[in-house]
Steps between C-alpha positions, in 0.01 A plus 500: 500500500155615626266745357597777719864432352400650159696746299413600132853362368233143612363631176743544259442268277139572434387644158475866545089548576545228741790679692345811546172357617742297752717761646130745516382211786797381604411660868076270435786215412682529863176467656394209364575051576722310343270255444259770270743778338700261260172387333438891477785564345468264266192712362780834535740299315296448193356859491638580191345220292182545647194615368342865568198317715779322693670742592257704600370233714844428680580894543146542689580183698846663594347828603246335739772325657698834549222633652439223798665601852674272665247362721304455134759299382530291743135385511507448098806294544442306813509157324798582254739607835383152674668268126906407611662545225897332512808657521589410190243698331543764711856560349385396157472786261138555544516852430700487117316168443164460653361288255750207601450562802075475496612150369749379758271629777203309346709202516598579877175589630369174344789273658468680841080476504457870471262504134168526686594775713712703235168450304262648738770769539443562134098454507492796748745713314276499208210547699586810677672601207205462285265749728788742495533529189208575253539430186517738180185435285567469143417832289270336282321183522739198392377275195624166497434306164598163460528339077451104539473217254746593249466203178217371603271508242188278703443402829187422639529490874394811693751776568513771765300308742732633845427878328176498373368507874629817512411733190371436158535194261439626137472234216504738184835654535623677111803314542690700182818692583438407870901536632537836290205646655570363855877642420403810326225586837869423763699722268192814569486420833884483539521858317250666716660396814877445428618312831819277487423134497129581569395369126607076421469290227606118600523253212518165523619460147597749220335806591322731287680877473404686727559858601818610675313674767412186607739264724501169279667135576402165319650179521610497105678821600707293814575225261871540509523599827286176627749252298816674661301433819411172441861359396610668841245297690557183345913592590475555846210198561812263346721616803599275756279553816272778332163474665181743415635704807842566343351570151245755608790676658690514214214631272414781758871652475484461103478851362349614165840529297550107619241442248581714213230754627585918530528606116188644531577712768207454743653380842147518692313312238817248418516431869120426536526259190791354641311373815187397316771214351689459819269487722130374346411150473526411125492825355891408320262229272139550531335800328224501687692462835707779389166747408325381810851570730600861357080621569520400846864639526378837306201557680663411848829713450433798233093494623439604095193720406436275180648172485426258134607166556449255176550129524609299225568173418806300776669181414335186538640356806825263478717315730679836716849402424386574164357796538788634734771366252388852310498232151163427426517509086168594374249477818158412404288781605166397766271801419169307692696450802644868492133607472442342836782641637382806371142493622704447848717782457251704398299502866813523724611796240179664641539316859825695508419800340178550782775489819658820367383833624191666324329158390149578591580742205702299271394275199566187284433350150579154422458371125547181301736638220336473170148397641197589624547535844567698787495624882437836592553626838452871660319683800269586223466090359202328601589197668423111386301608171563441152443674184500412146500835355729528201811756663883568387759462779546929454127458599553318802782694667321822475191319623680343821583826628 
């Protein structure tokens, strides 16, 4: 079957958001390569567990390509018509599964020496795609904060140094209450603009309460949910002929109830969590792997307004059958390493949060938890000074503005 072959009973199958967006471009659909739409529909397929920023984003990129004429179309998909794609896949079921699909034709284009030229396919896609389609800046300026150093009570070494560049390093931070009042100031902001998933919390331990206006996922919280993954992991890697190919297949067709996730009734957000295990490199055993993972994933998928991340303490590393075996009894905690992880995190946090739309605007606080110290960045922040003016966190965030 070829594009132009499409029906909406192709769709059937689809959750119901995702079937009505289908069968509203099924005639864009038509128009379009083999070798483009099932990675498309792959987005279309998902719809339904995506978040409001998402889908935004994929129902502006489906209008622009309704809106090319033919002779348009052509020209943006010059290099995708010129990839061969098999007969085999042809009369695959692209259409009810694209994601397998994406997958098999990876592994064909790769066999048959097509990669470079799918990839500069791609590369122009986004290009044209990207001047076609402006994106929405954010109705208020984003704050990214960013809690490192969690049970450490000295360390000597200088902190901040990627951020400090960049804004303001302040050495007399009131350190008291400093997680209420960074919680209680998300919970205002939250309130006065009440947007789905535009308000996270990430903890990389036992997080503080926080309000529910505010999304919230920690890795204390994912406990269960990370064991049940782990003894499935160390199942299939016992297989005969189970290679790192064949396992991250399997763990992209798990679903959340394969886990003992979906009591808590939040499909989008169980779904997102879901990935940050399956798919992120040691996020199903490091804490600070898992923090680091879900900020990237948060800020790249739901594009948040205010986003808290707080590292704590990970594991101290062990040999990784260990720590995949999902039965390490009492793990020794490495807070001095996690603070350097942190102090990492903490400037791609901001590295991230600065390729989103409105970041000229936007700003970012990063603090030493239960210390001194802190980064403050703004449109408003002097750049590469320091201070040592006595100031509450509450102080700072109004100050950043």
């Amino acid at each position: 079957m070829l594009p132009r072959d499409l029906k909406p009973e192709h769709f059937s199958a689809y959750p119901p958001e995702a079937k009505r967006v289908s069968t509203s471009y099924i005639g864009t659909f038509q128009r379009l390569p083999l070798s483009f739409l099932p990675s498309l529909l792959r987005e279309v397929a998902d719809y339904d567990f995506r978040f409001p920023a998402e889908r935004r984003s994929l129902e502006r990129e489906l209008k622009n390509l309704s809106s090319l004429s033919d002779s348009q179309l052509e020209d943006w998909f010059r290099g995708f018509a010129a990839i061969q794609v098999s007969r085999q896949l042809e009369n695959s079921n692209w259409a009810g599964s694209p994601a397998q699909f994406v997958e098999q034709l990876s592994s064909y284009l790769w066999t048959t020496h097509q990669l470079d030229r799918f990839r500069a396919a791609a590369n122009d896609y986004a290009s044209r795609l990207q001047a076609a389609v402006i994106p929405e800046p954010p109705v208020i300026p984003r704050l990214g904060i960013s809690v490192i150093g969690q049970g450490v009570e000295s360390f000597r070494d200088p902190l901040f140094r990627k951020l400090r560049p960049h804004g303001a390093y302040f050495t007399h931070v009131k350190p008291a209450n400093g997680i209420k009042v960074l919680l209680d100031s998300m919970a205002a902001r939250a309130k006065q603009h009440p947007v789905p998933y535009a308000h996270w919390y990430i903890d990389g331990g036992e997080p503080a309460t926080s309000d529910p206006v505010i999304t919230s996922t920690s890795y204390k919280s994912l406990e269960p949910v990370r064991t049940s993954l782990l003894r499935k992991i160390q199942a299939e890697t016992q297989r005969p002929g189970m290679g790192p190919e064949t396992l991250r297949s399997f763990l992209a067709r798990l679903l959340p109830s394969d886990v003992g996730m979906g009591a808590a009734g939040e499909p989008v957000l169980e779904r997102f969590q879901l990935k940050l295990l399956t798919e992120g490199s040691g996020t199903q055993i490091f804490s600070t792997s898992f923090a680091q993972w879900a900020a990237r994933e948060a800020l790249r998928r739901a594009q948040p307004l205010t986003l808290l991340v707080r590292f704590a303490p990970r594991q101290r590393q062990r040999p990784m059958n260990e720590l995949l075996s999902g039965k390490v009894e009492n793990p020794e905690p490495d807070p001095v390493g996690s603070l350097i992880d942190g102090d990492m995190g903490a400037y791609y946090n901001w590295v991230n949060q600065q390729r989103l739309p409105g970041a000229e605007n936007s700003s970012f606080l990063a603090w030493f938890e239960g210390h001194n110290e802190a980064v403050v960045i703004g449109p408003s922040v002097p750049r590469g000074t320091e201070s040592d003016s006595e100031m509450g966190l509450d102080q700072l965030l109004q100050w950043q503005g």
